[in-house]
Biopython code that builds the backbone (N, CA, C, O; Angstrom):
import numpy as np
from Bio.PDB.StructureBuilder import StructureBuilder

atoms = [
    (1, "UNK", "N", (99.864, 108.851, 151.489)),
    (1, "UNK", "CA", (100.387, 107.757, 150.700)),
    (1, "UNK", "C", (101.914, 107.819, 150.661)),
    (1, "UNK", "O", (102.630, 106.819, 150.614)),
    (2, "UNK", "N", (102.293, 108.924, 150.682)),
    (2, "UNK", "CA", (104.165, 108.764, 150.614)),
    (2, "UNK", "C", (104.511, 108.567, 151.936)),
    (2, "UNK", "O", (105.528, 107.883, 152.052)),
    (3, "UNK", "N", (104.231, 108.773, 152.521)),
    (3, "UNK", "CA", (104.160, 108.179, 154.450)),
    (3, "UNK", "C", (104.403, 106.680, 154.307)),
    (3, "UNK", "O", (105.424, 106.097, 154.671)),
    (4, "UNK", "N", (103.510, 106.221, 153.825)),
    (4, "UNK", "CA", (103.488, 104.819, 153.880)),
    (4, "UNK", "C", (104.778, 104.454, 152.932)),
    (4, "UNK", "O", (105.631, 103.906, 153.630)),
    (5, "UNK", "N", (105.017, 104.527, 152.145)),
    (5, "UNK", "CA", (106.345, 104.112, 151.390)),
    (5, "UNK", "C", (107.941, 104.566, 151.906)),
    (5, "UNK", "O", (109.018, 104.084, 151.554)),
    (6, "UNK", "N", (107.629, 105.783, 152.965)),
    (6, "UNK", "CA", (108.997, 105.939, 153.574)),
    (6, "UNK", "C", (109.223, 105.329, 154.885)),
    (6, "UNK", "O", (108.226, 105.405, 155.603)),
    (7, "UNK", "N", (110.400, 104.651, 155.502)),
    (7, "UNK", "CA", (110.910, 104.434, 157.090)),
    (7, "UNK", "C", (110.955, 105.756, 157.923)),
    (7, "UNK", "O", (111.328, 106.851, 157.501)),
    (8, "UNK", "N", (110.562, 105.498, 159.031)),
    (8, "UNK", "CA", (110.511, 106.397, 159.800)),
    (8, "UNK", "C", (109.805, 107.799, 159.747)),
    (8, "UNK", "O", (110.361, 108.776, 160.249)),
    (9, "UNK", "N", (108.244, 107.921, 158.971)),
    (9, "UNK", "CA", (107.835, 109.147, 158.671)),
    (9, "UNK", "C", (106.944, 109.268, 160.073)),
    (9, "UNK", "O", (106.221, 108.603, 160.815)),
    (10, "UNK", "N", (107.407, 110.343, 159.933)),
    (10, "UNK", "CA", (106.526, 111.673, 160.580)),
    (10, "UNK", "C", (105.561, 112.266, 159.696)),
    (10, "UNK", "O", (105.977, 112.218, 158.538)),
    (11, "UNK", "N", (104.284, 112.877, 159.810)),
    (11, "UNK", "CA", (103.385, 113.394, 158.872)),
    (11, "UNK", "C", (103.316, 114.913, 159.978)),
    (11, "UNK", "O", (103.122, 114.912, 161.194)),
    (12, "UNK", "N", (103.613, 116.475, 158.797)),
    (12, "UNK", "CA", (103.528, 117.329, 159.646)),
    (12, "UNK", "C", (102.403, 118.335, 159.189)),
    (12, "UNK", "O", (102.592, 118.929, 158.128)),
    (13, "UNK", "N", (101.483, 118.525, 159.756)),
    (13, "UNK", "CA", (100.484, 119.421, 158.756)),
    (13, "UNK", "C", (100.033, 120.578, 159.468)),
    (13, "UNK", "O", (99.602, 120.714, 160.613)),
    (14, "UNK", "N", (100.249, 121.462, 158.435)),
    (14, "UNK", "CA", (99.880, 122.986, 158.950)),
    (14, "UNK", "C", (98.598, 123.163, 159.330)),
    (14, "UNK", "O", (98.093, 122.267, 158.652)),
    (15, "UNK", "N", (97.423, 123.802, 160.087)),
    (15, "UNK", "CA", (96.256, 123.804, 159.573)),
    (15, "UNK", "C", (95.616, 125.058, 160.159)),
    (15, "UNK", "O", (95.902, 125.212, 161.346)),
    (16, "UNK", "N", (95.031, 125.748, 159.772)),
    (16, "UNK", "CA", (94.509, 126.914, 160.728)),
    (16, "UNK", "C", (93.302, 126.746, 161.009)),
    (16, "UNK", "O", (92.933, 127.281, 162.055)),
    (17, "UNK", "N", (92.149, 125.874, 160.114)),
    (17, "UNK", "CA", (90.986, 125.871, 160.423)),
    (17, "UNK", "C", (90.730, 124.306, 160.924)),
    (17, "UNK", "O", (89.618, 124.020, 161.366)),
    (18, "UNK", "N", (91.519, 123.543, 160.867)),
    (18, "UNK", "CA", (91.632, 122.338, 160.956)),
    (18, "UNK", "C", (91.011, 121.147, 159.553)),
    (18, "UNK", "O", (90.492, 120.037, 159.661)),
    (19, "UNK", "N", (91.308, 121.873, 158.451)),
    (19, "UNK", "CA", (90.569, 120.986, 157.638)),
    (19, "UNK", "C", (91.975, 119.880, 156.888)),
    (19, "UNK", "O", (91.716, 118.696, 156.669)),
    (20, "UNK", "N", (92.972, 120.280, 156.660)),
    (20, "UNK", "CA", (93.781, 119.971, 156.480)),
    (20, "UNK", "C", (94.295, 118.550, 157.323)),
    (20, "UNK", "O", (94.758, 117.557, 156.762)),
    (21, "UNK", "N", (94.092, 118.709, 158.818)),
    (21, "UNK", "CA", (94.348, 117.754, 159.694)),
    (21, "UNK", "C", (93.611, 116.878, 159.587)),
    (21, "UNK", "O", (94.020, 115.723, 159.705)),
    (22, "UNK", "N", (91.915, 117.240, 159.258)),
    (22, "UNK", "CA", (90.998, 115.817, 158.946)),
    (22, "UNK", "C", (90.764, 115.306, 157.829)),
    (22, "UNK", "O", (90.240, 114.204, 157.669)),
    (23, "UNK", "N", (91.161, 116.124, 156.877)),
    (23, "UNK", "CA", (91.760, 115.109, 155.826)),
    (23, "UNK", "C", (93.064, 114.435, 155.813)),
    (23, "UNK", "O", (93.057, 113.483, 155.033)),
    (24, "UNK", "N", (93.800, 114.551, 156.211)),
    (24, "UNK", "CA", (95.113, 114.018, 155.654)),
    (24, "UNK", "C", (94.431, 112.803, 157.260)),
    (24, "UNK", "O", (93.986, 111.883, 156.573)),
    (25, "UNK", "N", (94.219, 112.470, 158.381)),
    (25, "UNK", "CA", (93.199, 111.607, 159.076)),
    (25, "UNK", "C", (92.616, 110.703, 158.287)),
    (25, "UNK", "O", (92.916, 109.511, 158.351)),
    (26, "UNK", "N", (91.796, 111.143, 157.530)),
    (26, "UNK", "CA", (90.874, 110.145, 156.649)),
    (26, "UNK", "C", (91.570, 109.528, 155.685)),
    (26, "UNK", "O", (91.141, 108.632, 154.956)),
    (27, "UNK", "N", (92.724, 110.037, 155.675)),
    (27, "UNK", "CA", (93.725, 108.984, 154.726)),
    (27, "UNK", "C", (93.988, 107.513, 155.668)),
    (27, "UNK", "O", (94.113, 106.375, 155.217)),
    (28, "UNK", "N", (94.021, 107.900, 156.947)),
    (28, "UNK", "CA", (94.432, 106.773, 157.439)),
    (28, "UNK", "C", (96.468, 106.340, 157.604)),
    (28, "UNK", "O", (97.097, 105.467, 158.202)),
    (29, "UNK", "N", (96.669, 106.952, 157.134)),
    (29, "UNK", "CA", (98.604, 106.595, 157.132)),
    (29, "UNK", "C", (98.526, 105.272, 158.456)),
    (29, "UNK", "O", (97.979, 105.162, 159.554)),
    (30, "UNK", "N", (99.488, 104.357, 157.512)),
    (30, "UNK", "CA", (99.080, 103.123, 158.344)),
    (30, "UNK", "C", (100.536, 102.613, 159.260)),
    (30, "UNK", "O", (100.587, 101.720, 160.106)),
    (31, "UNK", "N", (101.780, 103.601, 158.719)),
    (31, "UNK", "CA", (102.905, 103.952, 159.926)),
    (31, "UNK", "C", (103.046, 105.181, 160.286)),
    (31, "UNK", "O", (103.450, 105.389, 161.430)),
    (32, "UNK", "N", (102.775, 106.212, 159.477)),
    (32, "UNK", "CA", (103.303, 107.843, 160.006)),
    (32, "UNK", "C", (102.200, 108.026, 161.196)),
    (32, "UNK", "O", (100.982, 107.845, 161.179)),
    (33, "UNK", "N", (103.064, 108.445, 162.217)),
    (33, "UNK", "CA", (102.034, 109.213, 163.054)),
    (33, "UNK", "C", (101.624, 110.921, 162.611)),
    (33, "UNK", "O", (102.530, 111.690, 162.290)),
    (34, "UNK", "N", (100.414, 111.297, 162.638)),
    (34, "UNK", "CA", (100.566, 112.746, 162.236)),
    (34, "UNK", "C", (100.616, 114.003, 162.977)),
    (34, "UNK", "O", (99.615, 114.576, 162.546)),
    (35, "UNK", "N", (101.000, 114.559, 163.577)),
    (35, "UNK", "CA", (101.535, 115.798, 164.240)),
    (35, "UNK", "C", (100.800, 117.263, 163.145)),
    (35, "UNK", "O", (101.202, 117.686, 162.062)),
    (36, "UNK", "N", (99.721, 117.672, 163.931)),
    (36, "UNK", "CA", (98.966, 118.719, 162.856)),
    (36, "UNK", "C", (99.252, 119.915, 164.136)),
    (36, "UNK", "O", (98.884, 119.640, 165.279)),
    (37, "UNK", "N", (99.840, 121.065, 163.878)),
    (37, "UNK", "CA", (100.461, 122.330, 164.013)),
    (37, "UNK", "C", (99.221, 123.299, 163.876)),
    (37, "UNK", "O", (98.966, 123.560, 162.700)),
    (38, "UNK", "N", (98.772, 123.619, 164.379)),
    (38, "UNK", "CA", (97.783, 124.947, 164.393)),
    (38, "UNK", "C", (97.670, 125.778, 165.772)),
    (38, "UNK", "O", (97.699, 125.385, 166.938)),
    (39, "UNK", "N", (97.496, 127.381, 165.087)),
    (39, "UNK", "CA", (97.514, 128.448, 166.676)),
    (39, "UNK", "C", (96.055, 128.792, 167.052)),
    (39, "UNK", "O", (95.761, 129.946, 167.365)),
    (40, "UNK", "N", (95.063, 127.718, 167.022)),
    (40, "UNK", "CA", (93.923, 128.045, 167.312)),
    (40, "UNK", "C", (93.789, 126.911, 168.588)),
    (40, "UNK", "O", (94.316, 125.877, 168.177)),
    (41, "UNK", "N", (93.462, 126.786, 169.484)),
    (41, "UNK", "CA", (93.012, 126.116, 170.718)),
    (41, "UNK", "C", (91.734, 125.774, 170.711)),
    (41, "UNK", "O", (91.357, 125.402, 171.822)),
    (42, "UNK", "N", (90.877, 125.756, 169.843)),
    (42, "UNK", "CA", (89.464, 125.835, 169.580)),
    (42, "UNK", "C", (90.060, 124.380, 168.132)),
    (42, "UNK", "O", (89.280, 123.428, 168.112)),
    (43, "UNK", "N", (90.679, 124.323, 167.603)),
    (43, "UNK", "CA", (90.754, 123.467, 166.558)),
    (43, "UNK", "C", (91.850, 122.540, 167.145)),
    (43, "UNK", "O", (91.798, 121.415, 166.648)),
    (44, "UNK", "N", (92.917, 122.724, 168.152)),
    (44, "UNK", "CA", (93.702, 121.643, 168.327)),
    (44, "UNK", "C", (92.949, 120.681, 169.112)),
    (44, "UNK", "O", (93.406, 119.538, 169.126)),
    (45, "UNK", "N", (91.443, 121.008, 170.043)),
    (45, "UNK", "CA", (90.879, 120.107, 171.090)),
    (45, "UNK", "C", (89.837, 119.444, 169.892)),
    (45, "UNK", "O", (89.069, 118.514, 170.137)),
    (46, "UNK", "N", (89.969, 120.139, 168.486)),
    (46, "UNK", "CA", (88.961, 119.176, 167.324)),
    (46, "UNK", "C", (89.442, 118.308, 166.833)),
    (46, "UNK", "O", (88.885, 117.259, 166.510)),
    (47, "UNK", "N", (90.814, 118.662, 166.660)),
    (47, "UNK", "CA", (91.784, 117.709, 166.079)),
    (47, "UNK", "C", (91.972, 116.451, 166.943)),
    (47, "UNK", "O", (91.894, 115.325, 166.450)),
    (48, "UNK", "N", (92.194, 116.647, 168.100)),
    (48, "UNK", "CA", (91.810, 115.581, 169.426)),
    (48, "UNK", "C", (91.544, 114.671, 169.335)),
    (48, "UNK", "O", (92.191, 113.661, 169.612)),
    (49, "UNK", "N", (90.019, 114.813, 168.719)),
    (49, "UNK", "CA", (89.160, 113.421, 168.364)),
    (49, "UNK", "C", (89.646, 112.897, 166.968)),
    (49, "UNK", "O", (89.503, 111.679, 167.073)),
    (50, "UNK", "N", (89.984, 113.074, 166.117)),
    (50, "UNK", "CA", (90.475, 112.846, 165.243)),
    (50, "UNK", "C", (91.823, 111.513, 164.671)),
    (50, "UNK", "O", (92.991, 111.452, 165.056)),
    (51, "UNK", "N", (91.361, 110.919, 164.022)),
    (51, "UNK", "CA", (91.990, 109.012, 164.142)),
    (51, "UNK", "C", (93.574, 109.260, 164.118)),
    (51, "UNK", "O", (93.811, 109.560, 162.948)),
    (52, "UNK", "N", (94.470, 109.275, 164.661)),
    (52, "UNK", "CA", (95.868, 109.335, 164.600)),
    (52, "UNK", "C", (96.622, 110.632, 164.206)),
    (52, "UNK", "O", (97.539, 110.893, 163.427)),
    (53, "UNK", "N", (95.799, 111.384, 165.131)),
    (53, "UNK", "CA", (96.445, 112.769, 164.766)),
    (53, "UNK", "C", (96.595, 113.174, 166.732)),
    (53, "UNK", "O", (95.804, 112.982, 167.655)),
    (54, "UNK", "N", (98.130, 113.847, 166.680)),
    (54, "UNK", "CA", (98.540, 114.461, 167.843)),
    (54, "UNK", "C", (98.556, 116.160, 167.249)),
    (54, "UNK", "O", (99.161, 116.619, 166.281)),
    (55, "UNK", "N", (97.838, 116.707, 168.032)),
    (55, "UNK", "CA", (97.080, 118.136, 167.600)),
    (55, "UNK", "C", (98.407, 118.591, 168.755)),
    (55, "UNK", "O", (98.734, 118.032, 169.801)),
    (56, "UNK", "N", (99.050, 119.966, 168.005)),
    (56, "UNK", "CA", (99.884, 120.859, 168.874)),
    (56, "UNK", "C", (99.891, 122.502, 168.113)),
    (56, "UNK", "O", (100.118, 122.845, 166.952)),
    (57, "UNK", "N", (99.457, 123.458, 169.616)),
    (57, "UNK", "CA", (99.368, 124.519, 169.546)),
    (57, "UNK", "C", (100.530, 124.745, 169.188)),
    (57, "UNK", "O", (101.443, 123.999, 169.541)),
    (58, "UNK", "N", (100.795, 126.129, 168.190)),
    (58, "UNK", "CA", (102.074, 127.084, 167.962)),
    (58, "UNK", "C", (101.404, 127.979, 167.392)),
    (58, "UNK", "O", (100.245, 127.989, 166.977)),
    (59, "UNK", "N", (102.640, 129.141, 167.401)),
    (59, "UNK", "CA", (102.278, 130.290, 166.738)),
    (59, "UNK", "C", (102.536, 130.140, 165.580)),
    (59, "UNK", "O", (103.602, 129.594, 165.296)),
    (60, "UNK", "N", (101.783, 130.507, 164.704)),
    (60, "UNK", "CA", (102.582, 131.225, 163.238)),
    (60, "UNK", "C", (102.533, 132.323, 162.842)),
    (60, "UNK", "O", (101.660, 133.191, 162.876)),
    (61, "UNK", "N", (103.997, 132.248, 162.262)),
    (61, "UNK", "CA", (104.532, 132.856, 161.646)),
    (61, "UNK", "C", (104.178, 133.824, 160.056)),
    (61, "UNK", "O", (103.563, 133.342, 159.105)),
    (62, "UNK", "N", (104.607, 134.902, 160.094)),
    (62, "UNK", "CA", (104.287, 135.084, 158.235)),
    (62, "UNK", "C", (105.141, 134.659, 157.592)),
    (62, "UNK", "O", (105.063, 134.859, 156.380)),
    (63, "UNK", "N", (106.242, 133.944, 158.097)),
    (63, "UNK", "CA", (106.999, 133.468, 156.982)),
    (63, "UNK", "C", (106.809, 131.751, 157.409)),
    (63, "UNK", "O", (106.938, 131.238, 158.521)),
    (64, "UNK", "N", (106.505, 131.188, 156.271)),
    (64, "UNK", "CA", (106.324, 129.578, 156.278)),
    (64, "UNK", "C", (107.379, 129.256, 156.711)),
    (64, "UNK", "O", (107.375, 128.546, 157.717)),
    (65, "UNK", "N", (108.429, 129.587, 156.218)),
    (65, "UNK", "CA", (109.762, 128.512, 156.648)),
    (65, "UNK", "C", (110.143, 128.740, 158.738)),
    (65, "UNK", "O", (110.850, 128.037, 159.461)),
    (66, "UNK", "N", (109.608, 129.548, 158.962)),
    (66, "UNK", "CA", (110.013, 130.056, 160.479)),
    (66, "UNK", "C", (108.906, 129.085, 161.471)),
    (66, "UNK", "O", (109.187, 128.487, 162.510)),
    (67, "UNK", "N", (107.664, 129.154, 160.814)),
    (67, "UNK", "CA", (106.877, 127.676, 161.506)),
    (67, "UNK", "C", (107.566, 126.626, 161.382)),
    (67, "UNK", "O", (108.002, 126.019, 162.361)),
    (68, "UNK", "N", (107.784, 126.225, 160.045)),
    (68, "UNK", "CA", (108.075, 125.008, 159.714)),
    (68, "UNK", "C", (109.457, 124.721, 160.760)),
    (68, "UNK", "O", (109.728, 123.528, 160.897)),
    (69, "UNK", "N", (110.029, 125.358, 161.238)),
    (69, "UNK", "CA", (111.394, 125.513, 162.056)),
    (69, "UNK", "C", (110.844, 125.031, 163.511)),
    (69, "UNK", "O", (111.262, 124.156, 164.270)),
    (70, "UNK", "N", (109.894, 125.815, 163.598)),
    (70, "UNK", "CA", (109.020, 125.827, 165.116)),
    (70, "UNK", "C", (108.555, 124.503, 166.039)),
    (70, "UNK", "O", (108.501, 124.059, 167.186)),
    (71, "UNK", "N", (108.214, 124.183, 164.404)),
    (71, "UNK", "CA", (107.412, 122.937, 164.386)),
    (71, "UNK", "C", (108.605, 121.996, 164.684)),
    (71, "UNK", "O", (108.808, 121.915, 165.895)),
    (72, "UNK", "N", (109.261, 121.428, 164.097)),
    (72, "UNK", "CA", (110.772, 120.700, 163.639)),
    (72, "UNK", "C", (111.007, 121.153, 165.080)),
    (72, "UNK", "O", (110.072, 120.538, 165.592)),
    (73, "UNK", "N", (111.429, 121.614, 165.814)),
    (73, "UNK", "CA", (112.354, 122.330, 166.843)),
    (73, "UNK", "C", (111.633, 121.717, 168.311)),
    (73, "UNK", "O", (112.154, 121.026, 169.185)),
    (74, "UNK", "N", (109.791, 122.426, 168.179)),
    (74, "UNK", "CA", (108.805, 121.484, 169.248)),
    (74, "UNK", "C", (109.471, 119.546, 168.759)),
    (74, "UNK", "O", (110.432, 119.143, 169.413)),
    (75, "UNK", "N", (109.111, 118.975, 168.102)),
    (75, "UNK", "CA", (108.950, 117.754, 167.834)),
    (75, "UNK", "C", (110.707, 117.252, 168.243)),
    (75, "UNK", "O", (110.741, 116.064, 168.566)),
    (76, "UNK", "N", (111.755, 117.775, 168.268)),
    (76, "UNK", "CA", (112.984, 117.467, 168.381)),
    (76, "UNK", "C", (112.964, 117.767, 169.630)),
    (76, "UNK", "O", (113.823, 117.059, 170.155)),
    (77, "UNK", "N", (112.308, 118.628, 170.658)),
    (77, "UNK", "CA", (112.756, 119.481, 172.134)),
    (77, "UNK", "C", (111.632, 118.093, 172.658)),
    (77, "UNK", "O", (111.798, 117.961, 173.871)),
    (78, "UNK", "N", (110.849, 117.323, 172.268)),
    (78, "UNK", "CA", (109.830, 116.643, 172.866)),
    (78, "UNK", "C", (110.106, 115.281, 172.546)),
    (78, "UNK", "O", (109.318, 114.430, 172.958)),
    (79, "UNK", "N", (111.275, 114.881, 171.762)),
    (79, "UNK", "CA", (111.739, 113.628, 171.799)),
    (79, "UNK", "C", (110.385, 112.827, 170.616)),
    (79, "UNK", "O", (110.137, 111.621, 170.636)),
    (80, "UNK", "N", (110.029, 113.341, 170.142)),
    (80, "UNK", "CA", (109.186, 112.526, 169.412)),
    (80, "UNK", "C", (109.393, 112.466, 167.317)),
    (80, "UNK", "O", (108.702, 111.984, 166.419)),
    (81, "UNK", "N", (110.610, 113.181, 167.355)),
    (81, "UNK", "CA", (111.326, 112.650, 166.058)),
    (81, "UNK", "C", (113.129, 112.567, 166.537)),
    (81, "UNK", "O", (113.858, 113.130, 167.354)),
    (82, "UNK", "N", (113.250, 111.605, 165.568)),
    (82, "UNK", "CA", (115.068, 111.513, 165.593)),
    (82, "UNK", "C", (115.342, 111.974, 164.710)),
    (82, "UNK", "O", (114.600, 112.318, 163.789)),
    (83, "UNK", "N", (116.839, 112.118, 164.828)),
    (83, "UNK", "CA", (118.002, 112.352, 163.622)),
    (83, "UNK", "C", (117.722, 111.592, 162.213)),
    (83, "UNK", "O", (118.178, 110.453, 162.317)),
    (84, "UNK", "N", (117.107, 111.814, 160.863)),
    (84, "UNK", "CA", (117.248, 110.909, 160.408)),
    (84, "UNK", "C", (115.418, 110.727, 159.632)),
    (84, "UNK", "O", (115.159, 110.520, 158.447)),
    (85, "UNK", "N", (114.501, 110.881, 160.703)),
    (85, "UNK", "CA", (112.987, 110.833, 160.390)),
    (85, "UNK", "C", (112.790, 111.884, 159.107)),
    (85, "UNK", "O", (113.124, 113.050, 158.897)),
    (86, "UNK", "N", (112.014, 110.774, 158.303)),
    (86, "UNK", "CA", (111.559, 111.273, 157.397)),
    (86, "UNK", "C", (109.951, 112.353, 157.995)),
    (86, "UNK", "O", (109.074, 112.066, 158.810)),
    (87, "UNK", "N", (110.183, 113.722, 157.058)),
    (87, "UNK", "CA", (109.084, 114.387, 157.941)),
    (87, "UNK", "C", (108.236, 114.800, 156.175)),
    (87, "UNK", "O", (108.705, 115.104, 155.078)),
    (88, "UNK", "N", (106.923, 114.612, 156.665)),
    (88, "UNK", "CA", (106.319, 114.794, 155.464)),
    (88, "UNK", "C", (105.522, 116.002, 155.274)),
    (88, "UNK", "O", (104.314, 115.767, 155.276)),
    (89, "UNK", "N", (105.841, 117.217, 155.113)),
    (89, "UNK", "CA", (105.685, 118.457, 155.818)),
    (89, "UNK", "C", (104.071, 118.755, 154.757)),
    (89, "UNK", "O", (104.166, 118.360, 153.595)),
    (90, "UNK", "N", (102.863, 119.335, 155.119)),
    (90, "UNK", "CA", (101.740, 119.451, 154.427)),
    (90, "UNK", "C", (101.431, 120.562, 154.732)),
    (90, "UNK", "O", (101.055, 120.582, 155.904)),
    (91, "UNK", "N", (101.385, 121.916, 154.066)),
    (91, "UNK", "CA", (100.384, 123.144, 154.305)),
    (91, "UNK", "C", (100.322, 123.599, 152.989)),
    (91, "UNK", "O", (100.669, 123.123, 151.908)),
    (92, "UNK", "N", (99.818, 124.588, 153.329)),
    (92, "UNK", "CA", (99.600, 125.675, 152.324)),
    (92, "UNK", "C", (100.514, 126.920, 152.404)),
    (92, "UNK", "O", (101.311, 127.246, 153.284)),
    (93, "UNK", "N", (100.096, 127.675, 150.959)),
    (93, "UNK", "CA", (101.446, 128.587, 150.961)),
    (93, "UNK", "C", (100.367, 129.865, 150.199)),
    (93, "UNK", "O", (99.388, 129.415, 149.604)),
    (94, "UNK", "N", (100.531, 131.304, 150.218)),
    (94, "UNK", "CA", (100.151, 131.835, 149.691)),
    (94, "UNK", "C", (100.495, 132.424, 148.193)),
    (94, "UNK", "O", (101.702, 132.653, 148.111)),
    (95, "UNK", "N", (100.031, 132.624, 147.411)),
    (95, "UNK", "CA", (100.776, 132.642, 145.788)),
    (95, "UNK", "C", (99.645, 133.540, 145.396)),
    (95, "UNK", "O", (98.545, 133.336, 144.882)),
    (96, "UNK", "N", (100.287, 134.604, 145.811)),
    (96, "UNK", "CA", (99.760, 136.410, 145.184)),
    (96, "UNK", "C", (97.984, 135.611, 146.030)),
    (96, "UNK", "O", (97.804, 134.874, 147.000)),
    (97, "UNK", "N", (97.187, 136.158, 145.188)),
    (97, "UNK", "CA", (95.493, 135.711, 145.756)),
    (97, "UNK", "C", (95.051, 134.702, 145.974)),
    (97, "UNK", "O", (93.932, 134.713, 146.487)),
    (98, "UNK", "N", (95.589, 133.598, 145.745)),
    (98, "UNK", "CA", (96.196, 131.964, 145.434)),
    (98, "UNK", "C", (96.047, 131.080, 147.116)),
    (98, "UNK", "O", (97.144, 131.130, 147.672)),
    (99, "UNK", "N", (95.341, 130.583, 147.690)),
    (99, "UNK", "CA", (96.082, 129.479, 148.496)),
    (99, "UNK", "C", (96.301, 128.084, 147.411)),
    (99, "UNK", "O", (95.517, 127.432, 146.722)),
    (100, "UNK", "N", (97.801, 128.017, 147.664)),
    (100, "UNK", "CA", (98.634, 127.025, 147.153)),
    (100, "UNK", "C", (98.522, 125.756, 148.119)),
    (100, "UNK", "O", (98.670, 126.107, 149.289)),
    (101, "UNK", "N", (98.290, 124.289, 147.961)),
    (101, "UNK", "CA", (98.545, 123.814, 148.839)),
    (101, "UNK", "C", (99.847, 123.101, 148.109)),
    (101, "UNK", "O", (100.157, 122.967, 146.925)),
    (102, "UNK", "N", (100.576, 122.635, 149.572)),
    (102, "UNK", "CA", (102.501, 121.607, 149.275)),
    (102, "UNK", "C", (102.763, 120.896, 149.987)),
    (102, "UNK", "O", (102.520, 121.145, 151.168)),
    (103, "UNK", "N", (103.244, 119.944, 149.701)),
    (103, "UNK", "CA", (104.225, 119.188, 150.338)),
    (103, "UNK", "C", (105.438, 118.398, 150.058)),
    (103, "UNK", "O", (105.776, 117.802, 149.035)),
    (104, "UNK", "N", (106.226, 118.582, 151.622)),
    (104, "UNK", "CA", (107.515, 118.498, 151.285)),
    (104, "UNK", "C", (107.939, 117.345, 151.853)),
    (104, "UNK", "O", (107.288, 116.648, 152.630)),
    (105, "UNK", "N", (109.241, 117.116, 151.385)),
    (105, "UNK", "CA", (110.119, 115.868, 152.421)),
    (105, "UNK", "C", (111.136, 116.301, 152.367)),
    (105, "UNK", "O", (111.815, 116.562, 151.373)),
    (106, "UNK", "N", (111.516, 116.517, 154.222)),
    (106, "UNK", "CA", (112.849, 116.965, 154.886)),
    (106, "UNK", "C", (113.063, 115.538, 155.554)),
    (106, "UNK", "O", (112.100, 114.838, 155.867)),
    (107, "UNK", "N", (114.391, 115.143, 155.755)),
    (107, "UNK", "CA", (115.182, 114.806, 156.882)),
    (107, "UNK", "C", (115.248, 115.506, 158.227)),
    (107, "UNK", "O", (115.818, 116.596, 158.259)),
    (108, "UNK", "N", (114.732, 115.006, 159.339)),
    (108, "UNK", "CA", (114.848, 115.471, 160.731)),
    (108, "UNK", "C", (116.182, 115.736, 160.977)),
    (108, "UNK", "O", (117.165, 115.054, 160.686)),
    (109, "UNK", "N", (116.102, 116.937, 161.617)),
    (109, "UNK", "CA", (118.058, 116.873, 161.974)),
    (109, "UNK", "C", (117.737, 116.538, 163.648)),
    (109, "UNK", "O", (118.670, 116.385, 164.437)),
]
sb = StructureBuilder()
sb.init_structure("model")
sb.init_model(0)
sb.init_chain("A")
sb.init_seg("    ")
for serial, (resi, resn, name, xyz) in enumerate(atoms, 1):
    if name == "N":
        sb.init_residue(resn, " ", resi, " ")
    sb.init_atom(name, np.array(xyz, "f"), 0.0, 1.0, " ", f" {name:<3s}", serial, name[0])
structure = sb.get_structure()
């Protein structure tokens, strides 16, 4: 839903098991394209089928912010965000025994 209210979004979602990617899918975002980030090759060819989602392998990281870089860095080296794109960043975070889920909004550099 905040996709849809910003120009130029990007939707970026972390996912390791891929559940994350088919939900934020079933939302439907009716301008963001979504770009879902996971290091499993078994879940990026699930993500595949999946309604407006471009599935891309990476590694992660233990530190969130060093994906989130990875990610940002693939999508800028591949011409598929500009200077300026709103990026609507979606994962989870760990908080002591806790999965936290977040999301953020960066400016593409």
């Amino acid at each position: 839903v905040l996709a849809n209210s910003l120009p130029r979004a990007k939707i970026i979602v972390f996912t390791r098991h891929g559940a994350m990617g088919r939900n934020t899918s079933n939302l439907r975002p009716e301008h963001a394209t979504i770009f879902a980030f996971t290091p499993s090759e078994e879940v990026r060819r699930q993500l595949a089928l999946c309604w407006g989602v471009c599935p891309v392998r990476i590694k992660f990281s233990d530190d969130p912010s060093i994906t989130i870089e990875a990610a940002e860095k693939y999508l800028r080296e591949a011409n598929l965000t500009s200077p300026g794109d709103n990026l609507v960043i979606i994962s989870d975070l760990r908080a002591g025994n806790t999965l936290v889920d977040t999301v953020q909004l960066r400016a593409a550099r």
